[in-house]
Structure formats: structure tokens, C-alpha cells
C-alpha angles and dihedrals in degrees: 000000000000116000111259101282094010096091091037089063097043095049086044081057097045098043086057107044081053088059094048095045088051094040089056090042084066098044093236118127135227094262080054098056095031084066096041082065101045089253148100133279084247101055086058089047093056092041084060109045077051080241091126126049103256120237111225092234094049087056085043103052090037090056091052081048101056089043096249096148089148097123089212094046099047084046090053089053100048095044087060083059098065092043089043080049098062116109114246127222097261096064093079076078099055096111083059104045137071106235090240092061098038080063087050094053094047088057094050083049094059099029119108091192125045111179117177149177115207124186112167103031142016110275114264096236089066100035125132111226087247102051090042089052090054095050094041089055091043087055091045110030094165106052126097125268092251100060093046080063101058086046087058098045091049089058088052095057098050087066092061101093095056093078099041118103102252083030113142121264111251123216124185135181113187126188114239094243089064091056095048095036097112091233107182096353137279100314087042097058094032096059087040088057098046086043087056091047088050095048099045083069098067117097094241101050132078120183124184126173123223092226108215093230085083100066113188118026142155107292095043079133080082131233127013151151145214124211112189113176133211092249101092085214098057115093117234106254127225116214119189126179131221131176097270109015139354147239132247113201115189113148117102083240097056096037095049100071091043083056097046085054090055104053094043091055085046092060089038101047127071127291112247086258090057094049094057078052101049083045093048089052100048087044083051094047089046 
């Protein structure tokens, strides 16, 4: 059984990527069916990326559009919009959370595969409490104790999966300056880099390091990530963060390049062994 949220994101996906295929089957575009629907191109943009809750008319009316009359087939797709429509763990946390990186939260939830490239902190996946404490405050000086908390807490849930049994493989690539940034001071960093050296052991987890004696590389364009999910037929999803919003990249066009990155930064970056070195060095230093 999914864990509570997990199948409803991955049906909110799938449900998507199933209304743009149709969509492009029948040679409309997306301006075309937003105003079949009373509704923007937008709004069809972010339906389809699963980014958006799904109304049960919209579905409805996009489906007569796109010519799917089939009574078992239009009952399979709108059953995946009450399930898409279930509430996952992580909106408890809505009064906390920006839209753009709830999406993102829902997707982590249902990816098999996280591949990311982190350049000014440690990525949060892998953070200790007390480092994740230090960079939430850091993020919002001016809130109350309590709600840095449930922040933290929040961060700590998301690792959860990681140590489940079908939980995703995670694999990381820092650069070296966030390693070596003091973030919370010495015991701080010092408990966050033995916990990395802890964590790289496990089987589903795979941590490099961007060592700074190779300057320019290929992600000089800064921090990503790269959500690939366990449906063949769902795209891998690029999710690139920016002060006040992100991006989701999901076009073979677009993805291509972010893969391409990443692979690159993965030949050029340490060898696990390398990185317990790197680690060992920095807690010796320190």
C-alpha cells in the first residue's frame, strides 16, 4: 500500500500526463482546451504537469473534447481524480508552505529516483535537525520559535522515506563550499558531516562532492534536481528553485540538458570513497 499522500501524487501525475497525451493525439493545444473549460492555458499547463487538484467537470468536458466516449475508459480516468484529489501527508503543513513547493513535496513523495546538485547548503534530504533549524531561521528571521519547529519537523519527515523499504534512491552531488560554509557553527557542522558520512553508507544513497579544484563546470547555472518516478510512461521532472517560485521542467527538450548536467557533475565529482575522504578531512580539520 502507498504510503497516505504518495498514491494520490502519483495518480495526480498520471492523470495528467494521460490528458496531455490525449490532448496532443487530437492536435489541440493547451489555449484550445483551457477555453473548452472555461479556463487559462495555464491552468491546462499546470493539470497536466499534476501540479493543480482536478474538478470532476473539467475532466469531464476535457475527455468529450478529446473524443474519449469509451464508458470504461472515462470511468478509469475519473476515478484517478478522486484518488489525485486526496490530501497527502504534507498539507497539514499548507499554512506553512508556498504552492510551488508543496508541488514539489508531493513529487519527492512519489519519485523512485532523486537526483540533485546542491551549491550553497547541504541538501535537505540529508540535513541534520540542527543544521535545518539553522538554515530555516536563517530563511525566516522574524517567525516564532514554534513555527521554526514545525518547519523542522516537516524536513525531517520528508526523510523518512528514505529508510523505508521501498523507499527512492537518493543521489546527491555537493559542492565542496557548502560543505565547508560554517552553518550554525562548529558542533553544528560537525554533527551534519559525520551524519553525511553515516548516511552515504546506506544502499539507497549515493553522495559525491563538486571539489573546488575544478572551477567552472557544468552546472555553473547553480542548484537542481531530477525526479524520475516508478510509471515508464511518466516524464522525469526538473525542479529548479528560485527566490520566490520554481520551476517544473518536464519536456524531453527541456529535461535533456538538466540530465546531461548531471551526468557530467557526476564524472567530474568524487567517488563515494572520495567523498568519506573529503568528509574525514573537513571532521579532522575541524
Amino acid at each position: 500500500m502507498d504510503p497516505p499522500g504518495t498514491g494520490s501524487t502519483v495518480r495526480r501525475i498520471m492523470l495528467g500526463a494521460s490528458l496531455r497525451r490525449l490532448r496532443e493525439e487530437k492536435g489541440l493545444t493547451r489555449e484550445v482546451a483551457g477555453f473548452h473549460i472555461r479556463a487559462s492555458e495555464s491552468k491546462i499547463s499546470r493539470m497536466e504537469l499534476g501540479r493543480v487538484g482536478f474538478k470532476t467537470r473539467d475532466v469531464e468536458d476535457l475527455l468529450t473534447l478529446y473524443g474519449v466516449l469509451d464508458d470504461a475508459e472515462r470511468r478509469g480516468l475519473l476515478e484517478m481524480v478522486r484518488e489525485a484529489n486526496t490530501p497527502g501527508w504534507w498539507h497539514k503543513y499548507g499554512d506553512l508552505l508556498p504552492n510551488w513547493f508543496t508541488t514539489y513535496v508531493g513529487l519527492e513523495e512519489a519519485a523512485s529516483l532523486i537526483r540533485t546538485y546542491e551549491v550553497q547548503f547541504i541538501p535537505g534530504l540529508l540535513q541534520t535537525s540542527a543544521y535545518a533549524r539553522t538554515v530555516i531561521r536563517l530563511g525566516y528571521p522574524d517567525v516564532p520559535e514554534a513555527e521554526i519547529e514545525r518547519r523542522v519537523h516537516m524536513r525531517m519527515q520528508r526523510q523518512d522515506r528514505l529508510t523505508k523499504k521501498d523507499g527512492p534512491r537518493l543521489w546527491a552531488v555537493i559542492d565542496e563550499a557548502a560543505l565547508k560554509r560554517p552553518i550554525g557553527g562548529g558542533e553544528v557542522m560537525r554533527e551534519q558531516l559525520q551524519h553525511l558520512l553515516e548516511v552515504a553508507t546506506l544502499p539507497n544513497i549515493t553522495i559525491q562532492v563538486m571539489p573546488f579544484r575544478f572551477g567552472m563546470h557544468a552546472a555553473e547555472g547553480g542548484a537542481f534536481s531530477i525526479l524520475r518516478f516508478p510509471e515508464s510512461d511518466l516524464s522525469d521532472v526538473v525542479y529548479v528553485e528560485q527566490l520566490w517560485g520554481a520551476l517544473y521542467l518536464d519536456k524531453r527538450e527541456d529535461v535533456d540538458p538538466y540530465l546531461t548536467a548531471m551526468e557530467q557533475l557526476c564524472v567530474e565529482s568524487t567517488t563515494p570513497g572520495g567523498t568519506a575522504e573529503i568528509l574525514g578531512d573537513l571532521l579532522r580539520e575541524m
